[in-house]
HTML snippet that shows the backbone in 3Dmol.js (N, CA, C, O; Angstrom):
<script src="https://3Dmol.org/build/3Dmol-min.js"></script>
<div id="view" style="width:600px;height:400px;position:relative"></div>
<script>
const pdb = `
ATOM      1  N   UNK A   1    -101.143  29.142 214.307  1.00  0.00           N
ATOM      2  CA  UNK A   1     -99.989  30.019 214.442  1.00  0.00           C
ATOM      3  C   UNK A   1    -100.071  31.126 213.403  1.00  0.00           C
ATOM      4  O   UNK A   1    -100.508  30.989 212.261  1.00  0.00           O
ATOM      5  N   UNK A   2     -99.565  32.309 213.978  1.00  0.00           N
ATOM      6  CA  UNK A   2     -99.756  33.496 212.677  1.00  0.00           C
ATOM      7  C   UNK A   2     -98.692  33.595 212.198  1.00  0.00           C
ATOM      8  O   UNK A   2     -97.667  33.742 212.864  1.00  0.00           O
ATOM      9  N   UNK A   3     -98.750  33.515 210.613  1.00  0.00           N
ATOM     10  CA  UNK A   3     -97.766  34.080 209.632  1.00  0.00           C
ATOM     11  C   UNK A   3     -97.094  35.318 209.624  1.00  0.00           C
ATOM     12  O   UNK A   3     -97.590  36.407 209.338  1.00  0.00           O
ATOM     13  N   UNK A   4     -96.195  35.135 209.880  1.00  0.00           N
ATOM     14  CA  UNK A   4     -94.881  36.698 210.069  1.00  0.00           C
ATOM     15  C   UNK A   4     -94.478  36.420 208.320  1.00  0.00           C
ATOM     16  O   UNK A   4     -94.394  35.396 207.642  1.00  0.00           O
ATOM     17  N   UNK A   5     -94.276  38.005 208.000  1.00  0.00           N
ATOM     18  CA  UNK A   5     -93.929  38.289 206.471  1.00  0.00           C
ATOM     19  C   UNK A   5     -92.354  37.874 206.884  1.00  0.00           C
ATOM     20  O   UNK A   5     -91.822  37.973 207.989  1.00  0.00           O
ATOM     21  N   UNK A   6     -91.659  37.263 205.343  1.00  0.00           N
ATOM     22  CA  UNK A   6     -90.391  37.161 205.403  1.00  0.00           C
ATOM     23  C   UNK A   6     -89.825  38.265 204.895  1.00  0.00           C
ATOM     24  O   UNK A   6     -90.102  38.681 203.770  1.00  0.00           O
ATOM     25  N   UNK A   7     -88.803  38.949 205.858  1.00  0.00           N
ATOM     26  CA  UNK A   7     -88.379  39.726 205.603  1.00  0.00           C
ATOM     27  C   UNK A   7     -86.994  39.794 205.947  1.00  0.00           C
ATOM     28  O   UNK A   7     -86.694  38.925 206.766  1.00  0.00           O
ATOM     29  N   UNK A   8     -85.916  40.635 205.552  1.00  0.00           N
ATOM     30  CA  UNK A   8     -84.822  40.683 206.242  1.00  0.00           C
ATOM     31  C   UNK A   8     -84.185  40.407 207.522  1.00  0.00           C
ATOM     32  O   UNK A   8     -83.004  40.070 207.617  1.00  0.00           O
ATOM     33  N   UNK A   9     -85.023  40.560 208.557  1.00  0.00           N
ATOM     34  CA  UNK A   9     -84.855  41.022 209.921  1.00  0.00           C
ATOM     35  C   UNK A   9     -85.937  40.267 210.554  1.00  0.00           C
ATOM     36  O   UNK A   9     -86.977  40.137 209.907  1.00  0.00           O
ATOM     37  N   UNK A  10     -85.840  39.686 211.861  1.00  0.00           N
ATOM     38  CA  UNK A  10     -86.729  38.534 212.666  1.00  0.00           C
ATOM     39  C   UNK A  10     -86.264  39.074 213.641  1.00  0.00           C
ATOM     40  O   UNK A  10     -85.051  39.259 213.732  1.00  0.00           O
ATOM     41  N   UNK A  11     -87.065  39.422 214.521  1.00  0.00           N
ATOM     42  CA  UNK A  11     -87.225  39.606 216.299  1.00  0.00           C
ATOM     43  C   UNK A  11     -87.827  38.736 216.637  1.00  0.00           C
ATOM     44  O   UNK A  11     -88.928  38.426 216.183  1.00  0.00           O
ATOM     45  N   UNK A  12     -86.905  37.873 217.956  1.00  0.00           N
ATOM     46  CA  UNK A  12     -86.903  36.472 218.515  1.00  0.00           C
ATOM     47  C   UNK A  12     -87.844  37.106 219.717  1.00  0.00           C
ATOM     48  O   UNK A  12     -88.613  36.397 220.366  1.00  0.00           O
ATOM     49  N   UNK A  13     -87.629  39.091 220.022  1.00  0.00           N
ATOM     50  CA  UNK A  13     -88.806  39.058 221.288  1.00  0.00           C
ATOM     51  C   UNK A  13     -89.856  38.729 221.409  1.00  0.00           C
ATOM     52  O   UNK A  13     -90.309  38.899 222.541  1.00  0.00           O
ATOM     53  N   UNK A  14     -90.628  38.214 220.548  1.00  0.00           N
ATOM     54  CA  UNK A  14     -92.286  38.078 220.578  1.00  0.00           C
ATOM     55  C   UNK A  14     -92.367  36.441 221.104  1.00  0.00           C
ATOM     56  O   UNK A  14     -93.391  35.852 221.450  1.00  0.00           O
ATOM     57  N   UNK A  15     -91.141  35.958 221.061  1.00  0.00           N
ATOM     58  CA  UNK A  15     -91.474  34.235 221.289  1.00  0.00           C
ATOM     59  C   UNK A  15     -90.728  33.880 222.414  1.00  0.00           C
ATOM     60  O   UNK A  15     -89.563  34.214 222.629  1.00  0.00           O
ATOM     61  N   UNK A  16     -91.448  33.184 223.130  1.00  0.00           N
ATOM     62  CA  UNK A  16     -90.843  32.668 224.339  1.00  0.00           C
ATOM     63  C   UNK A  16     -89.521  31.754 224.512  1.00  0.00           C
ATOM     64  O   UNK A  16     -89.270  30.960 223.605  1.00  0.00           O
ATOM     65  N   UNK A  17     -88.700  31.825 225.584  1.00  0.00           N
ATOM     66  CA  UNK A  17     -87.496  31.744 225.382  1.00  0.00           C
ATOM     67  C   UNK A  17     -87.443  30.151 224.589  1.00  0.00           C
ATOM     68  O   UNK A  17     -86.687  29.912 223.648  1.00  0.00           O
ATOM     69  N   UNK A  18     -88.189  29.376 225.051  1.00  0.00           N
ATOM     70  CA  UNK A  18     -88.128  27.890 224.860  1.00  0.00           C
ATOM     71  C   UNK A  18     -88.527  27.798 223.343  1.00  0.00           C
ATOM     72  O   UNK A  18     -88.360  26.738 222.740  1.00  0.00           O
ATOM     73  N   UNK A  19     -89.005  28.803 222.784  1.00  0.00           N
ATOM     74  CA  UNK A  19     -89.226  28.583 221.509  1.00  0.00           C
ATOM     75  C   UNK A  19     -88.667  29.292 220.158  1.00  0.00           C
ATOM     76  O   UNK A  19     -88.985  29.187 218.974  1.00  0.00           O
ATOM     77  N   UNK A  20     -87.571  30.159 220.944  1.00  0.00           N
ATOM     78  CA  UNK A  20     -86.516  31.112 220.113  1.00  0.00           C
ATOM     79  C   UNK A  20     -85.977  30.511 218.874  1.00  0.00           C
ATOM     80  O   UNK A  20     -86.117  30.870 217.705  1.00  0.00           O
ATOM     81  N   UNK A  21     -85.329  29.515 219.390  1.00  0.00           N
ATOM     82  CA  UNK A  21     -83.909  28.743 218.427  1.00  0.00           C
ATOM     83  C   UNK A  21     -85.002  28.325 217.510  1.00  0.00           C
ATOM     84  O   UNK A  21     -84.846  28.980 216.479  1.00  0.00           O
ATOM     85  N   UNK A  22     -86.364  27.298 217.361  1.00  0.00           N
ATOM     86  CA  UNK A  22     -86.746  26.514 216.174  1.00  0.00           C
ATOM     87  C   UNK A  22     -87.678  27.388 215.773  1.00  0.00           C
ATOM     88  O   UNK A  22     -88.238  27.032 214.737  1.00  0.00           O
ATOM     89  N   UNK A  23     -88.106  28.574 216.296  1.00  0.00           N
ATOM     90  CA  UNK A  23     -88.781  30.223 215.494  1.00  0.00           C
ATOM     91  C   UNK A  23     -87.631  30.321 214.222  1.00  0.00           C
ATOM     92  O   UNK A  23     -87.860  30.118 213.029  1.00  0.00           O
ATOM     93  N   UNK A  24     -86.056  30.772 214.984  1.00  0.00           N
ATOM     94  CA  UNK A  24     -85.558  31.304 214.206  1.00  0.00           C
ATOM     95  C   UNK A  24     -84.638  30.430 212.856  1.00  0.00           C
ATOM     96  O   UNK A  24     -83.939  30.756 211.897  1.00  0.00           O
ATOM     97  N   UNK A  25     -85.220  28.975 213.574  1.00  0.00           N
ATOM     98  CA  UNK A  25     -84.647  27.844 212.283  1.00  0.00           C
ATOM     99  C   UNK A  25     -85.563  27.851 211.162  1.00  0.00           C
ATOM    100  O   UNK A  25     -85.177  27.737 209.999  1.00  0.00           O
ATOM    101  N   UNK A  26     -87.122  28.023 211.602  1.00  0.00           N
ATOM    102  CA  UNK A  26     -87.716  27.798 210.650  1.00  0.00           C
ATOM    103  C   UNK A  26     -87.922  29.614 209.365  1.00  0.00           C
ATOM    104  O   UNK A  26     -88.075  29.637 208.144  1.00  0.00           O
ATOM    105  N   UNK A  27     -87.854  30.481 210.081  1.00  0.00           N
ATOM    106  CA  UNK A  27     -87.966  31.774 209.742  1.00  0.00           C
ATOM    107  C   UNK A  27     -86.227  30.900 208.730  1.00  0.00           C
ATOM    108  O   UNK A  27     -86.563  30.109 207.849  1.00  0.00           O
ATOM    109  N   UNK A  28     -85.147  31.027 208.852  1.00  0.00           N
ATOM    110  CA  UNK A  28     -84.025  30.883 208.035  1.00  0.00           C
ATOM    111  C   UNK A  28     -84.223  29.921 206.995  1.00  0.00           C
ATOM    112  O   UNK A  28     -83.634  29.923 205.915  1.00  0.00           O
ATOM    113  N   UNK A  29     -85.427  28.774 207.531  1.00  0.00           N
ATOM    114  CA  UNK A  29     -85.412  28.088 205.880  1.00  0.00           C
ATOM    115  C   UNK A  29     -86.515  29.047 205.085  1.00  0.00           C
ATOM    116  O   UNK A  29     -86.193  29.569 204.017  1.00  0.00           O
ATOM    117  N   UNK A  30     -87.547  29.206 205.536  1.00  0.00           N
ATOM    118  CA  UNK A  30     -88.341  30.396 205.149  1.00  0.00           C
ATOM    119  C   UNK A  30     -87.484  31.503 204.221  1.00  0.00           C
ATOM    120  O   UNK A  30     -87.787  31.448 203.029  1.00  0.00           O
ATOM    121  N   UNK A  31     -86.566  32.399 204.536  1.00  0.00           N
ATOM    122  CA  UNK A  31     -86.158  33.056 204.141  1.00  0.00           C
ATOM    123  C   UNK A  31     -84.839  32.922 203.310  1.00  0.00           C
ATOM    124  O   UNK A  31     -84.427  33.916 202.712  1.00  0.00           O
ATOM    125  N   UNK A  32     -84.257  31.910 203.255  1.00  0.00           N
ATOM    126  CA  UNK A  32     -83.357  30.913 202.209  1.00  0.00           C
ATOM    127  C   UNK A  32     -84.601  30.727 200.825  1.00  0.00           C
ATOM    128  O   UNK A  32     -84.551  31.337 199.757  1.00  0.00           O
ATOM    129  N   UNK A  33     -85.700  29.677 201.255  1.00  0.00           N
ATOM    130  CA  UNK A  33     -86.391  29.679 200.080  1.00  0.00           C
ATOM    131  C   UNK A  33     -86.804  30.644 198.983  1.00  0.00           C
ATOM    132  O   UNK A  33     -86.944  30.597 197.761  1.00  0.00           O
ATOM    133  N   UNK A  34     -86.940  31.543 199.955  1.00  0.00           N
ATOM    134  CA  UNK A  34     -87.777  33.231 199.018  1.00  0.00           C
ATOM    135  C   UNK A  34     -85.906  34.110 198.624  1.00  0.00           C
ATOM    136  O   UNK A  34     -85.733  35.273 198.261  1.00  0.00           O
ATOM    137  N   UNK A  35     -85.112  33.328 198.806  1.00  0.00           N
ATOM    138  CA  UNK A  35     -84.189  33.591 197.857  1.00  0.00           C
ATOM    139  C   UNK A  35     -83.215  34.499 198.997  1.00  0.00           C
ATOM    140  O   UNK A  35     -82.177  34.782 198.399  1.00  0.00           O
ATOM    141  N   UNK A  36     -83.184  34.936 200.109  1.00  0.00           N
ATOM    142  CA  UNK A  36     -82.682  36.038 200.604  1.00  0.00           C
ATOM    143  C   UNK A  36     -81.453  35.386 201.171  1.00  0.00           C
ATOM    144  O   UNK A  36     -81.321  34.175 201.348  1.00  0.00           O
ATOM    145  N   UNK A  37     -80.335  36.565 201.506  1.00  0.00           N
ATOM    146  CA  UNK A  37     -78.830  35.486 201.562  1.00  0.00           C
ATOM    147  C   UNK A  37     -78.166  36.150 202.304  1.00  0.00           C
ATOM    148  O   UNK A  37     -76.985  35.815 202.400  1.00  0.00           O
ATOM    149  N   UNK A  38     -78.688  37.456 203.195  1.00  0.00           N
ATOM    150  CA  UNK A  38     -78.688  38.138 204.613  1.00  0.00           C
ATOM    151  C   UNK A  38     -79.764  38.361 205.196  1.00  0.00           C
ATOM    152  O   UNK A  38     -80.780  38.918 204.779  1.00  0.00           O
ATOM    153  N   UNK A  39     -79.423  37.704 206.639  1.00  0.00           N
ATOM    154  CA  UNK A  39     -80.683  38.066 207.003  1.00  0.00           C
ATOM    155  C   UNK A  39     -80.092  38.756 208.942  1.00  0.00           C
ATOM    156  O   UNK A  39     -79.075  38.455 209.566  1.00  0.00           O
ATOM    157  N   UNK A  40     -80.803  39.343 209.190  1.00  0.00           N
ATOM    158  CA  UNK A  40     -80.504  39.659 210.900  1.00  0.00           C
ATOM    159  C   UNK A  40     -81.546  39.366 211.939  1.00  0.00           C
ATOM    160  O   UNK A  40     -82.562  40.050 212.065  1.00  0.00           O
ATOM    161  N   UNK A  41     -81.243  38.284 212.709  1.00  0.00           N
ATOM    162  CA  UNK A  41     -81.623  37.978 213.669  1.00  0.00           C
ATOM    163  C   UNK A  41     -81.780  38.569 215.166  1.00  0.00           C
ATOM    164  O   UNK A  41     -80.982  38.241 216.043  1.00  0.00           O
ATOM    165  N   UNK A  42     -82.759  39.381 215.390  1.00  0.00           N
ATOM    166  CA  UNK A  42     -82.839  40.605 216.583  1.00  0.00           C
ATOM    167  C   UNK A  42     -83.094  39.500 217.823  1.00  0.00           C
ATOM    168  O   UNK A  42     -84.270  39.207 218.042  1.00  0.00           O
ATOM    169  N   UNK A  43     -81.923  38.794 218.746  1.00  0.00           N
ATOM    170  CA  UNK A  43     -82.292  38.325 219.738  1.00  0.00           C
ATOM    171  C   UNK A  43     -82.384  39.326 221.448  1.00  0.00           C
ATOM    172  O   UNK A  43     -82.919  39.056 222.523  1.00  0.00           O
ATOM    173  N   UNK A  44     -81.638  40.426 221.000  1.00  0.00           N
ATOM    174  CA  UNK A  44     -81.444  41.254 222.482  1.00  0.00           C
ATOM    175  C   UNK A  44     -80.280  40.774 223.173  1.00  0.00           C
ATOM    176  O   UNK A  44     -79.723  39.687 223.023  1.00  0.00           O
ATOM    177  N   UNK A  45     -79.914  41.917 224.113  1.00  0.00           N
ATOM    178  CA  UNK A  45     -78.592  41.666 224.236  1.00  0.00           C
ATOM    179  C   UNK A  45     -78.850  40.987 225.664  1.00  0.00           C
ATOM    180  O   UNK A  45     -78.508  39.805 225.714  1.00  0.00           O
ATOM    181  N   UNK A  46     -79.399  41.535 226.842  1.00  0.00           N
ATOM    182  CA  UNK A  46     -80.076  40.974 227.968  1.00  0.00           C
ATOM    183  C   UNK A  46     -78.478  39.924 228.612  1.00  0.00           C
ATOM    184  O   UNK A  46     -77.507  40.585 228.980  1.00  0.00           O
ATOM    185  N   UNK A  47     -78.413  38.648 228.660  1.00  0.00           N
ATOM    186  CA  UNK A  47     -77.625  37.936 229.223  1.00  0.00           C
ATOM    187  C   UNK A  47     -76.610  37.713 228.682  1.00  0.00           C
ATOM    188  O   UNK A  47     -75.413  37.797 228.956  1.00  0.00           O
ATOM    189  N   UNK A  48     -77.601  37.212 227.323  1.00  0.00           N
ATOM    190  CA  UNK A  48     -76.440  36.559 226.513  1.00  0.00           C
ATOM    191  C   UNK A  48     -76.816  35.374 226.498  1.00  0.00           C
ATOM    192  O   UNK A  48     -75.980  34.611 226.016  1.00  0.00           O
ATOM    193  N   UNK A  49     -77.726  34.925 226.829  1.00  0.00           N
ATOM    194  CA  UNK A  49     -78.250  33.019 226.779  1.00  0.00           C
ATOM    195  C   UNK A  49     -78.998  32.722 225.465  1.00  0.00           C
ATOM    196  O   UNK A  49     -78.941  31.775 224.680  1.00  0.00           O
ATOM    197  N   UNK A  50     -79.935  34.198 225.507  1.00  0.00           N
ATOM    198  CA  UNK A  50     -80.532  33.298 223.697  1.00  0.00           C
ATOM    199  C   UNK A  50     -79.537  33.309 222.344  1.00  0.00           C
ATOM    200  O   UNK A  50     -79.505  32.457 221.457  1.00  0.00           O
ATOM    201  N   UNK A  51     -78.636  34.687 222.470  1.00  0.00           N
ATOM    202  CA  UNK A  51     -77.746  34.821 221.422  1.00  0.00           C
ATOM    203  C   UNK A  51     -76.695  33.518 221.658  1.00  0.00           C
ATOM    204  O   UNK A  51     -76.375  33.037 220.571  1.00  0.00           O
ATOM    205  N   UNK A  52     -76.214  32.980 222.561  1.00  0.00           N
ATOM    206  CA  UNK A  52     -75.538  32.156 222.928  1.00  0.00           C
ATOM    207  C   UNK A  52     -76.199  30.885 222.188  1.00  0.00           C
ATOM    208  O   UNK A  52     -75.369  30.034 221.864  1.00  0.00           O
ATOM    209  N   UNK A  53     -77.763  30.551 221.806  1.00  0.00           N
ATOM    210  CA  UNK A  53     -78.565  29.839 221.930  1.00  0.00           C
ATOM    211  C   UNK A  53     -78.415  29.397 220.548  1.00  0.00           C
ATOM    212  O   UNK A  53     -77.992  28.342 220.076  1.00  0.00           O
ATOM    213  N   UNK A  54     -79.206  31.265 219.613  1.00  0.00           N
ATOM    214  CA  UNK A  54     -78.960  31.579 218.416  1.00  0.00           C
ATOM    215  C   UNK A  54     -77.943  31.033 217.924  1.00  0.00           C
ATOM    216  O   UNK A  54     -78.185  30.213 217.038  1.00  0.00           O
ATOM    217  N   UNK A  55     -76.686  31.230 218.237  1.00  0.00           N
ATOM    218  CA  UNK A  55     -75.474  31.157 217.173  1.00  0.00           C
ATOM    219  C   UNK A  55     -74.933  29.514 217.616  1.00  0.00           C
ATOM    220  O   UNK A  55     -73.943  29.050 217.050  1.00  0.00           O
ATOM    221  N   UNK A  56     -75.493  28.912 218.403  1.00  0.00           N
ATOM    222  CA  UNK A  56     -75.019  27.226 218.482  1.00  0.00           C
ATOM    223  C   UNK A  56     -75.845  26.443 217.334  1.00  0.00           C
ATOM    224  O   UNK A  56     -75.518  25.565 216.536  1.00  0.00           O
ATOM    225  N   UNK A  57     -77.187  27.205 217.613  1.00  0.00           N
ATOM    226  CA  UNK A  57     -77.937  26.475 215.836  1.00  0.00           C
ATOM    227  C   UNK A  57     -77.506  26.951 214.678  1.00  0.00           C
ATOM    228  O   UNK A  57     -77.638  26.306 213.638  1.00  0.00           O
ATOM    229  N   UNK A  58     -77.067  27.875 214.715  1.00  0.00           N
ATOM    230  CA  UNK A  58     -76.672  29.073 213.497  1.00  0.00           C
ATOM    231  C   UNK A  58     -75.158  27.515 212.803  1.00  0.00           C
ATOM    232  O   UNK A  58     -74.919  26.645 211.966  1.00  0.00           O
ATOM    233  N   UNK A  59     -74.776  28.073 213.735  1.00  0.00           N
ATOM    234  CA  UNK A  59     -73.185  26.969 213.680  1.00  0.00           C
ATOM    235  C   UNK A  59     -73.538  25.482 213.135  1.00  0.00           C
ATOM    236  O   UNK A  59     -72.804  25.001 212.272  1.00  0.00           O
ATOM    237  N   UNK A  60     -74.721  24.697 213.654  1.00  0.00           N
ATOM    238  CA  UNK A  60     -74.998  23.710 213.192  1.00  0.00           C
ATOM    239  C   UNK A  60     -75.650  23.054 211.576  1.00  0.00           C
ATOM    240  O   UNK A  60     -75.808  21.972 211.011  1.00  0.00           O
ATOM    241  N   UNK A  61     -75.867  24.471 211.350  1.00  0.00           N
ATOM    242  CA  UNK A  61     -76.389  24.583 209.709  1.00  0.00           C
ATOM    243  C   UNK A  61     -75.891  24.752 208.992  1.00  0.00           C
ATOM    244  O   UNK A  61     -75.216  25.780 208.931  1.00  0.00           O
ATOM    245  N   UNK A  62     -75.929  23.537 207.673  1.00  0.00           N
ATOM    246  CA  UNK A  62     -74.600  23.858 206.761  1.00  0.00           C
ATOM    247  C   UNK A  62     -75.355  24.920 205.849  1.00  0.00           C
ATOM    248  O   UNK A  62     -74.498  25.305 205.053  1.00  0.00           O
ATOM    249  N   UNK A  63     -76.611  25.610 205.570  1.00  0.00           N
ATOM    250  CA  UNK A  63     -76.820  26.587 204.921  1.00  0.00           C
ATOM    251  C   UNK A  63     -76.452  28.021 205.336  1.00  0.00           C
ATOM    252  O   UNK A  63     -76.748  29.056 204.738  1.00  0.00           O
ATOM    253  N   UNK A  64     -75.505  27.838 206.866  1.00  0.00           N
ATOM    254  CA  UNK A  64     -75.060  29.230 207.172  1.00  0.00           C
ATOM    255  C   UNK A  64     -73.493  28.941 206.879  1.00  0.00           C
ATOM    256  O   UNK A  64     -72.657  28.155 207.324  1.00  0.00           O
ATOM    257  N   UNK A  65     -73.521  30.377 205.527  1.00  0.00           N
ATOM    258  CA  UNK A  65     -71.950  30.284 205.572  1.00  0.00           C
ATOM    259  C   UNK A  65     -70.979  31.047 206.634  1.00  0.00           C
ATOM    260  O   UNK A  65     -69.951  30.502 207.037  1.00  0.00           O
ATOM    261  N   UNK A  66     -71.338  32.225 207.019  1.00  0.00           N
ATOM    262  CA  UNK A  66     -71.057  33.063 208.145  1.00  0.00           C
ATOM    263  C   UNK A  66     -71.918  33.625 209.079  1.00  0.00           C
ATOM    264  O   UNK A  66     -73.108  33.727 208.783  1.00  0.00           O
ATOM    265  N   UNK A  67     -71.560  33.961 210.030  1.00  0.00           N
ATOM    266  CA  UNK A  67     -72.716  34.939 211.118  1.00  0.00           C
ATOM    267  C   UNK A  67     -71.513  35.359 212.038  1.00  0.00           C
ATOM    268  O   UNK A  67     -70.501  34.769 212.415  1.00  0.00           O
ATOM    269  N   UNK A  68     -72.078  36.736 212.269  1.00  0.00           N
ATOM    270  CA  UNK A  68     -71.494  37.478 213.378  1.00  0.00           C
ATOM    271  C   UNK A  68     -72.512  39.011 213.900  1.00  0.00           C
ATOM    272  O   UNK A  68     -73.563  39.481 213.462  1.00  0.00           O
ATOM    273  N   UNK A  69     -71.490  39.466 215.125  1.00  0.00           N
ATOM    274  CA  UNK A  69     -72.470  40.785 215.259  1.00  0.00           C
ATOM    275  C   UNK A  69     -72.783  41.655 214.315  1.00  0.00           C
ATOM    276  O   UNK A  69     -72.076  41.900 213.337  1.00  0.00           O
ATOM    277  N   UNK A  70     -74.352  42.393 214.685  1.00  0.00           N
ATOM    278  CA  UNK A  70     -74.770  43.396 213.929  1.00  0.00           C
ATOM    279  C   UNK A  70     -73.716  44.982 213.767  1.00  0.00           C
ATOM    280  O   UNK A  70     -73.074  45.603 214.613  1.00  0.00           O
ATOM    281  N   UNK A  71     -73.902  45.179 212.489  1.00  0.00           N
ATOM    282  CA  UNK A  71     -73.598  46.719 213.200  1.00  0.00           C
ATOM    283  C   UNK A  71     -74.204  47.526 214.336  1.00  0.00           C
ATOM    284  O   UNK A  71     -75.327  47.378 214.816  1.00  0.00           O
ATOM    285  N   UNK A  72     -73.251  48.424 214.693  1.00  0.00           N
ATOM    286  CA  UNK A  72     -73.773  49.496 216.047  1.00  0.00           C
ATOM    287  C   UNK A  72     -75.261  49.727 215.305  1.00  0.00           C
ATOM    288  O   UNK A  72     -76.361  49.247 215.580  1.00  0.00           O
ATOM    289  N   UNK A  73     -74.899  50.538 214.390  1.00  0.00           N
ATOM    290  CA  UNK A  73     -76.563  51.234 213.877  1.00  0.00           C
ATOM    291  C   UNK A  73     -77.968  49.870 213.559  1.00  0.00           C
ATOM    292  O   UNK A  73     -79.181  49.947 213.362  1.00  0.00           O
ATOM    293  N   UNK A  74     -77.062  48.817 213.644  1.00  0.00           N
ATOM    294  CA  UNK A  74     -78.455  47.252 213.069  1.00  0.00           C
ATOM    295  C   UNK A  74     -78.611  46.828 214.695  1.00  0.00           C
ATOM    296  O   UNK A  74     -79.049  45.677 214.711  1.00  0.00           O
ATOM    297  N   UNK A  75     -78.451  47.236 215.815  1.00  0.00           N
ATOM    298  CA  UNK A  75     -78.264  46.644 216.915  1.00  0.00           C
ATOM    299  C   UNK A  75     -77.188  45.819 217.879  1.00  0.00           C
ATOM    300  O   UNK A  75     -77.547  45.210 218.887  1.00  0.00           O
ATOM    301  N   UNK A  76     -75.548  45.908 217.322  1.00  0.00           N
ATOM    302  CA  UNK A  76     -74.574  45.425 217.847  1.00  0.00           C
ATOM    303  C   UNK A  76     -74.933  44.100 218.052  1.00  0.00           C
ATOM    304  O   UNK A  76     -75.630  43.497 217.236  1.00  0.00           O
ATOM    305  N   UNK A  77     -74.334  43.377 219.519  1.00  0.00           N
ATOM    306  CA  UNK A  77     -74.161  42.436 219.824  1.00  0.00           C
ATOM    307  C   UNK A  77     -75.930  41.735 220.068  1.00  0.00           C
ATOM    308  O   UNK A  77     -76.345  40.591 220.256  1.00  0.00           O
ATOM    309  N   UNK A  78     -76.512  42.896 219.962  1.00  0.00           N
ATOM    310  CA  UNK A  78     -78.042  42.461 220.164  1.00  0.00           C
ATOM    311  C   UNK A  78     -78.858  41.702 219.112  1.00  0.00           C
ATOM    312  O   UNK A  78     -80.066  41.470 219.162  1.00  0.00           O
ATOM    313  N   UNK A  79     -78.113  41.403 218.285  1.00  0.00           N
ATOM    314  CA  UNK A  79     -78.373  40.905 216.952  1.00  0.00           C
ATOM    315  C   UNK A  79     -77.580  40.354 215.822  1.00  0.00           C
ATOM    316  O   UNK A  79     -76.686  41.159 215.562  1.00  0.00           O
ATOM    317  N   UNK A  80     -77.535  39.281 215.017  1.00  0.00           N
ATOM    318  CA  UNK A  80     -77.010  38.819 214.793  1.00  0.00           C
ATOM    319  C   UNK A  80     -77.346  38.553 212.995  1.00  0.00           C
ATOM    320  O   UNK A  80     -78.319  38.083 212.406  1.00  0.00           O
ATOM    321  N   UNK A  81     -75.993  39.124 212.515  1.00  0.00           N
ATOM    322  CA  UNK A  81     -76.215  38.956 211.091  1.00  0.00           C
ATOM    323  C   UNK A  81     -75.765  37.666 210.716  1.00  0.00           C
ATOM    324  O   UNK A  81     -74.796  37.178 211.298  1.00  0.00           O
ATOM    325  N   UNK A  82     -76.591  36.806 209.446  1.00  0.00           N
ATOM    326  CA  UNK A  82     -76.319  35.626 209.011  1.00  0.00           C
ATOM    327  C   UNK A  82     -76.431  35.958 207.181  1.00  0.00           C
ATOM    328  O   UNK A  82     -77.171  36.508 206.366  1.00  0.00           O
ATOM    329  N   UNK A  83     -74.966  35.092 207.270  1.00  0.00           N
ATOM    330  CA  UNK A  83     -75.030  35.381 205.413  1.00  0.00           C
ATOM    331  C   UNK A  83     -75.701  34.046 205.236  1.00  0.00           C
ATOM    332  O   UNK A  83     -74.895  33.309 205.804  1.00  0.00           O
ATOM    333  N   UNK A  84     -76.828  33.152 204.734  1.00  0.00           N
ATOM    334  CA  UNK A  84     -77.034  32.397 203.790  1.00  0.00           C
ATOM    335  C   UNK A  84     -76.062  31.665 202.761  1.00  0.00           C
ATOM    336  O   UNK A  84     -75.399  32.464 202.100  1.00  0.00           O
ATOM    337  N   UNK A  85     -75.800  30.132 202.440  1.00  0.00           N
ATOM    338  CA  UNK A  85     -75.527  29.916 201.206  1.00  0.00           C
ATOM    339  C   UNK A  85     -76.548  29.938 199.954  1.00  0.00           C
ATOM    340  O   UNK A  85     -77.664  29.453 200.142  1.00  0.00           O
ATOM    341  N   UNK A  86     -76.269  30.405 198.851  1.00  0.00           N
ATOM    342  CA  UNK A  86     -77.215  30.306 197.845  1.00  0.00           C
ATOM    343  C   UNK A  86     -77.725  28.634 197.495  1.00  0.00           C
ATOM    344  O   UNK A  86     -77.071  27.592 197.550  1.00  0.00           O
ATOM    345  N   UNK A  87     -79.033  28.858 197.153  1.00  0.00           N
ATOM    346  CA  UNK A  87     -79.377  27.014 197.045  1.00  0.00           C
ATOM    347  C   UNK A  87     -78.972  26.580 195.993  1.00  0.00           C
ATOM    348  O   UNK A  87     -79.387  27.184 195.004  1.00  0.00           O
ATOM    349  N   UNK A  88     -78.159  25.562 195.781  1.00  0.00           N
ATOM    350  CA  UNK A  88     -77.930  24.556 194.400  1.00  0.00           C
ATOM    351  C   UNK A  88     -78.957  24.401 193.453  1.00  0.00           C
ATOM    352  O   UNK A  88     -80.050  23.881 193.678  1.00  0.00           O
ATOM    353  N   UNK A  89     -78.439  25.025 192.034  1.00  0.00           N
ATOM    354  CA  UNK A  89     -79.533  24.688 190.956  1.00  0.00           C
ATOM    355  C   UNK A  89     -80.069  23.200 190.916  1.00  0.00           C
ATOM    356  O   UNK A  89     -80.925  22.874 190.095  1.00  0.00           O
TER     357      UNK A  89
END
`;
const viewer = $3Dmol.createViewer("view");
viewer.addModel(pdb, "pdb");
viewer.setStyle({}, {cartoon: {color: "spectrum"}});
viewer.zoomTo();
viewer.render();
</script>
C-alpha cells in the first residue's frame, strides 16, 4: 500500500467506496499522532452515502470532539471538518 503524507486534508476519492470509512479511520489516528487537531475530510458531495458513512465513524470515536460541514471556500457539505481531542500526557 502507498504512503499518503499526513496532512491537513484527506480525499476519500482515490479509495473505493468499501474502503472509505477505515482509509479515513486510519489517516485520523495517523494524523492525531503527528499532533494535528483539525483535520478535513474531502468525501464529495455526490449522494450523500459516504459522508453519511464518514460522520457515523466520526461519531463513534471518542478522539473526535466535534465535526461538521466545511466552509463554502474548504468544499461545503462536500467535506467534512473534524476537530481532534489533544492526546493525554
Amino acid at each position: 500500500m502507498k504512503r499518503l503524507p499526513i496532512e491537513d486534508s484527506f480525499d476519500l476519492h482515490a479509495f473505493h467506496p468499501r474502503e472509505a470509512v477505515s482509509a479515513a479511520a486510519d489517516y485520523l489516528d495517523a494524523a492525531r499522532q503527528k499532533g494535528l487537531t483539525e483535520v478535513r475530510l474531502i468525501h464529495g458531495k455526490g449522494t450523500g452515502a459516504r459522508r453519511a458513512e464518514i460522520r457515523r465513524m466520526l461519531a463513534s470515536r471518542p478522539d473526535v470532539e466535534e465535526f461538521s460541514d466545511a466552509t463554502p471556500d474548504r468544499g461545503s457539505y462536500g467535506a467534512t471538518l473534524v476537530r481532534l481531542r489533544r492526546p493525554r500526557a
